[in-house]
Every structure is written in structure tokens, then in C-alpha cells.
N, C-alpha and C positions, 0 to 999 in steps of 0.2 A: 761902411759899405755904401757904395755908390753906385750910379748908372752916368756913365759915362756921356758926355753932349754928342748929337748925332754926328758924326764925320762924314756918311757915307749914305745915299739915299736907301739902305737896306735899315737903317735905323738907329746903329751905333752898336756899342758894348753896356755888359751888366758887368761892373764891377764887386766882387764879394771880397772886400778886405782882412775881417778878421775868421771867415766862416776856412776851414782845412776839408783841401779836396778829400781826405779819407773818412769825414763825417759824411759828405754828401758822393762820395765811392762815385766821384767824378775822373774821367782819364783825358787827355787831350786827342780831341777828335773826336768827342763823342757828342753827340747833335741829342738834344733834350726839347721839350715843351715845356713850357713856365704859365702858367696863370696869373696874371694882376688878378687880387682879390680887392685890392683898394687902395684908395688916392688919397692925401691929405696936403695939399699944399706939393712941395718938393719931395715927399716924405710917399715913396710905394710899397708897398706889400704884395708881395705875389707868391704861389706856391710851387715846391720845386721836392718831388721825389715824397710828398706826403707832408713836406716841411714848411711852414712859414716862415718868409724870411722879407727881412725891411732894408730896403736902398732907397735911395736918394737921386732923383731922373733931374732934366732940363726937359725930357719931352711932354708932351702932353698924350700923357696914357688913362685910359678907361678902365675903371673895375669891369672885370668880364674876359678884357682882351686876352689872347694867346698868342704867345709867342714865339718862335722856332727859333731855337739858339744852338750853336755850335761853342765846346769847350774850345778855345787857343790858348790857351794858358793855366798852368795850374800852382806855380810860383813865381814870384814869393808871394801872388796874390790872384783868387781865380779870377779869366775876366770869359763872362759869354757873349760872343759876338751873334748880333742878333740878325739872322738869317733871310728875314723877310718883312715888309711892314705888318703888323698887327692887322687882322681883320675881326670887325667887332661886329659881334652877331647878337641882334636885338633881344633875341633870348636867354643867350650865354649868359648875361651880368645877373638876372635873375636864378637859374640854375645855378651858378658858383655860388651865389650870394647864400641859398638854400644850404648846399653844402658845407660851407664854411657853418652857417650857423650849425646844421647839426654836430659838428665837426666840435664845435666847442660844447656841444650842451654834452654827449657823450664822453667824451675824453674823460673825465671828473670823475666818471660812475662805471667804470668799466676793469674787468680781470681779464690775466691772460689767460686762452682757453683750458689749458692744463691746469693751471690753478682752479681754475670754476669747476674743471671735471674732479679730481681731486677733492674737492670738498664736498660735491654732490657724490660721491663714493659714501663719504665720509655720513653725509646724512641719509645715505639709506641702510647704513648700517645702526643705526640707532633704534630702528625697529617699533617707530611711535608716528611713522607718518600713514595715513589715509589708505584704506590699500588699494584702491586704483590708481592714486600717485605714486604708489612703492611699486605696483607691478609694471607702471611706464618708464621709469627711471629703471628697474633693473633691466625691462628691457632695452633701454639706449642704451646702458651700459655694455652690458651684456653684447651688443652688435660695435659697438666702438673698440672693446676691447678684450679680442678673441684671443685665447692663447696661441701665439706662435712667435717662433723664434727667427722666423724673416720675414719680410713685406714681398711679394712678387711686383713684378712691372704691373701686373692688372692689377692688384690689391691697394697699389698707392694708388693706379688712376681712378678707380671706384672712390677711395678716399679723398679727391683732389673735387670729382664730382659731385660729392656729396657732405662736401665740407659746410656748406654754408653760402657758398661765397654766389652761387648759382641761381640761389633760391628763386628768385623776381623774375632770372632770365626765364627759367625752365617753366613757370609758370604764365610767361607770358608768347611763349613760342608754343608748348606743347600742356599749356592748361594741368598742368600736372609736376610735381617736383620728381630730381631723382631720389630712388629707393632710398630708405632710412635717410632723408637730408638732415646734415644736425642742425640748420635751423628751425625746422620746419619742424623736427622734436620736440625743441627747445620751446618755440612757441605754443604748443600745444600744451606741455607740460606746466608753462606760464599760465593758458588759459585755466587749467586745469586746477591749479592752484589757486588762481585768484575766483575761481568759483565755489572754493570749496569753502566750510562752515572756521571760523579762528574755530570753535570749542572741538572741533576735530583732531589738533594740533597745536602743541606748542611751537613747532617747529614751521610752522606755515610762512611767516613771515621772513624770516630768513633763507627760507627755501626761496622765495619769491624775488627776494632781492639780489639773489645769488645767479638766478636764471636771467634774471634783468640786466646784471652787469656783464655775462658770459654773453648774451646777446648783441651786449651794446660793444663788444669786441669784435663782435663779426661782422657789423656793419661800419665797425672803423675801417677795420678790414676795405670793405667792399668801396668805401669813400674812395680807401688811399688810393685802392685800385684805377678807380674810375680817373682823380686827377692826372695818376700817371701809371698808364698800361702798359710800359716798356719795364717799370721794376713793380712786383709784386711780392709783397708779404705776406704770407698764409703760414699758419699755425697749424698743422696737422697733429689731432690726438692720437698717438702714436700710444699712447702707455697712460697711465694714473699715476704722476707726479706732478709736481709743483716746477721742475725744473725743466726749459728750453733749451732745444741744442737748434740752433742757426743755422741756415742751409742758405748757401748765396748762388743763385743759379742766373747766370749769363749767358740770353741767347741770341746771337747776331745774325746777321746773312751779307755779303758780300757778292753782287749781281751785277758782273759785267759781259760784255760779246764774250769777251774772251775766258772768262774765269766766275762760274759761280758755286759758291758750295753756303754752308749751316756750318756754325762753330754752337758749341754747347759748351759753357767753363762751370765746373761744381766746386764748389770752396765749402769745407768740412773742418770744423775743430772737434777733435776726438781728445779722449782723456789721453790716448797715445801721442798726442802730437796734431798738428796741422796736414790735414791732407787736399792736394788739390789735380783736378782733373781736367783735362780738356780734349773731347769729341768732336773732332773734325769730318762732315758729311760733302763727299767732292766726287766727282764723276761715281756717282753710287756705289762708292766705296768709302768707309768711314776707317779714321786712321783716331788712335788713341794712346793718351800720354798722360801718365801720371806723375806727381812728385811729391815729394814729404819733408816735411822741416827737421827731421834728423833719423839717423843712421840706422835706428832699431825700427822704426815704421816702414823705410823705405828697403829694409829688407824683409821684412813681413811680406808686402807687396809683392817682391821680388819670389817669393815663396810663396802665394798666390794670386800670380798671374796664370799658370795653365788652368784653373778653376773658373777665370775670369775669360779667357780664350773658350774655354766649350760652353760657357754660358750663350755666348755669341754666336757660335755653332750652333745651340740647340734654339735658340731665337730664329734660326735662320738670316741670322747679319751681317753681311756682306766685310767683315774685318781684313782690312789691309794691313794694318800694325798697330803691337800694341808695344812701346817699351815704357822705363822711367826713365823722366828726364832729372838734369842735375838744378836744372833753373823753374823756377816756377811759372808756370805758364799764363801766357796774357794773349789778349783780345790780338785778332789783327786787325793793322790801324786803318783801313777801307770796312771794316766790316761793320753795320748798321745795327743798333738793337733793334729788335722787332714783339710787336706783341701778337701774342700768340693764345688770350684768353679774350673772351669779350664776357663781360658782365652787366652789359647794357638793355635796359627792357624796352 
């Protein structure tokens, strides 16, 4: 992996030789942020979509800098053409520097949230923990995981708010978290714990360590977030299993005199197959297109589409069309990602 000599006063190319655009769900045309985290000789480090990755420059770059890169190429080898000179901000190198360290001291010690709920299921069913530890846990439970058989549009954004990820923000905007935040649970229940007497429990220790690592997931979470706010990872406890189902959500905007609209692209692997979507928002009318990687899901579809039509009706959503399509649906190649969360305190 290499960083290409500058050719051009904008800075030159990032060369990634062995790293494959579908690990880093890179497309050509898609304009990125990178962070040097650090310098050794020839020898750079910077982070890209939560990742750390090592090339090899002629120029002289700073731990700290940012850089704005556009994808041009995605084979046989990715190169990023770097967009603008680096502007390095006397504070940046310290802040990254922060990050990255916490960034390794966590990684080590950490479960995905479903696993961590999952087991703390599992120990309050044991019926030997403290009982104001056992009445706090059943009650986060109990609110993360109410019986029903759909999520509404407002029940996942209540979820999305109160996932974690918010915490620092909501508390520093509005001195207050949102309702039931599951960090703010979590950390309570940690206090909670590490207050309480060992001879109360055999299980104290483990309870503790298990709250420690579900936490320290959330704030990986909120790291990766911060490095790069155009792709976000959130874990939503959806259910008490052990098992992730991956949600890839792609949101762009494309803004010219002449033509602006919002594309939304959803990428689902279901046990029936692969499904995928993409919600086009243009003269306030939004136009939708779904597709399926084989025959039996893509008529399922097809046999719930009018369900999917008066949803939108009763949303009150301005629907111009909804059909399937036969190809699977991609970005258009003017259309910018954009971040659409802030998690900054």
C-alpha cells in the first residue's frame, strides 16, 4: 500500500494496493475524509471508515491532518485522489491522538450489544442477584424488549435516540439524556454494582464485567462514528439473541440549479435471500424500487407491495412509484454521502 508522490498542487493519490474496495464498501466517485493518525519515517497510518490502514507517502504529512479524498479508481488497485492540501489544526493531533488511544485500550474488552443483553437476560434469571440490581435490570429489560411483532417508524427513531450513541450529546445540549438511554442505564447499573457488598453475590463480578464490555461497545460505536460521520454502525437491540442481522443504509443528496433530490439505499440479508431498496426524494415526490437476489423473495415482494403502497398513504407520503426492479440498485454517481447524525458534545 502506497501514497503516491504529489503530481498535482491538490496533493497527489493514496494508493491501497492489497486492501478490496468491498471491504472498505468503496464505489468510484465517492469523495471520503481520512485521518493520519501517525507518521514513521515513509511509513503513514491514517483512518478510513473506522479502519486503520498503513501506506507509504513522499510527502510530508502530520498525525492529526484530514484529508478530503475522492475514490477514482477501484481496480485492479484502489487509488484516492487527494482533493485539497491537508489543513492541520493545532488541536486535531491531540483529539485523534485521544481517540485512537481509547480506540485500542477498548477494542480488547468489548461484546456486541446483543450478546451483552443476552447474557444479562441470562443473569437475571438466576434469581441470586441484589434486589435493586435485579429490579434495574428487569426494568431495562423489560423497556428494550417489549413484546411486538413490528417496530413502527417512531419506535425505531425512539430506539436510534436512545441507543447510546447520544448520550454526551443530549447531556450537553439539554443537561438531560433521552428517556430510558441505554447508556446511561448501563452506567447506572455499573455504578450500582460496583457499589454494592461481593458477600451480596456471587455473581457481582461478572455482572460487572459484562456491563463494562457492553459499554465499551458503545463507545466504539460513538469513536467510529465521530472519525467518520458519513458511514455509521449502530447495533440496535432489537430482540435478546446473540445473533446480528446487518443493515447497510446509504444516504446521499445530489444539489444542483438544476436538479436536487435525497436517495436513501437499504441493503438487508434476510434468511430468504438478499434484499435491497432504494428511495429516491425529487421535486417532493419520492419514487421507490425494490430488488431481490432470487425469484421466491422477489415475488413475495411483488405480493406485498399494495401493503407497502398504503403504508405510505397512511404516512401521509407523497409516493410517485413503487415497482421491482430486475438489477440491483446503486448510488447515483453525482450524489454526495452526507451525515445526517451529529454525536459531537
Amino acid at each position: 500500500m502506497a501514497i503516491g508522490p504529489t503530481s498535482t498542487p491538490l496533493g497527489g493519490n493514496l494508493n491501497l494496493g492489497q486492501t478490496t474496495p468491498q471491504a472498505l464498501k468503496l464505489a468510484v466517485g465517492q469523495l471520503l475524509s481520512v485521518t493520519v493518525t501517525k507518521t514513521e519515517g515513509s511509513q503513514v497510518t491514517f483512518s478510513l471508515a473506522g479502519r486503520s490502514l498503513t501506506a507509504t507517502s513522499q510527502q510530508s504529512l502530520e498525525a492529526g491532518q484530514q484529508l478530503n479524498v475522492k475514490v477514482t479508481q477501484t481496480k485492479p488497485n484502489i487509488v484516492l485522489q487527494i482533493q485539497g492540501r491537508a489543513a492541520t489544526n493545532t488541536a486535531q493531533p491531540n483529539t485523534q491522538q485521544t481517540l485512537q488511544t481509547a480506540y485500542r485500550q477498548l477494542l480488547p474488552n468489548q461484546v456486541p450489544i446483543n450478546q451483552g443483553l443476552q447474557q444479562l437476560v441470562q443473569l437475571s434469571q438466576t434469581g441470586i442477584l441484589p434486589a435493586n440490581i435485579q429490579s434495574h435490570l428487569s426494568s431495562l429489560l423489560e423497556q428494550l424488549f417489549k413484546p411486538s411483532t413490528q417496530t413502527s417508524a417512531k419506535e425505531l427513531k425512539n430506539q436510534l435516540l436512545s441507543s447510546g450513541l447520544f448520550l454526551e450529546n443530549q447531556l450537553a445540549k439539554n443537561n438531560k439524556p433521552q428517556t430510558g438511554d441505554l447508556k446511561g442505564r448501563l452506567l447506572q447499573l455499573l455504578q450500582m454494582t460496583q457499589q454494592a457488598k461481593p458477600s451480596e453475590s456471587p455473581e457481582l463480578p461478572k455482572l460487572a464485567k459484562l456491563l463494562s464490555q457492553t459499554l465499551n461497545r458503545i463507545t466504539l460505536q460513538q469513536i467510529q462514528a465521530i472519525e467518520n460521520p458519513n458511514q455509521l454502525n449502530i447495533q440496535l437491540p432489537l430482540q435478546p439473541n446473540p445473533y446480528l442481522e446487518e443493515v447497510e443504509i446509504d444516504i446521499r443528496r445530489q444539489a444542483k440549479d438544476t436538479l436536487d433530490f435525497w436517495e436513501v439505499i437499504v441493503n438487508l440479508t434476510l434468511s430468504s435471500g438478499e434484499l435491497s431498496s432504494k428511495l429516491m426524494l425529487m421535486n417532493d415526490e419520492i419514487s421507490l424500487s425494490l430488488w431481490a437476489d432470487n425469484s421466491a423473495l422477489a415475488q413475495r415482494l411483488g405480493e406485498d407491495l399494495p401493503k407497502l403502497q398504503e403504508s405510505f398513504q397512511q404516512a401521509a407520503l407523497p409516493l410517485k412509484q413503487i415497482f421491482i426492479t430486475q438489477q440491483k440498485p446503486e448510488s447515483h454517481p453525482l450524489a454526495q454521502k452526507v451525515a445526517l447524525i451529529d454525536l459531537h458534545v
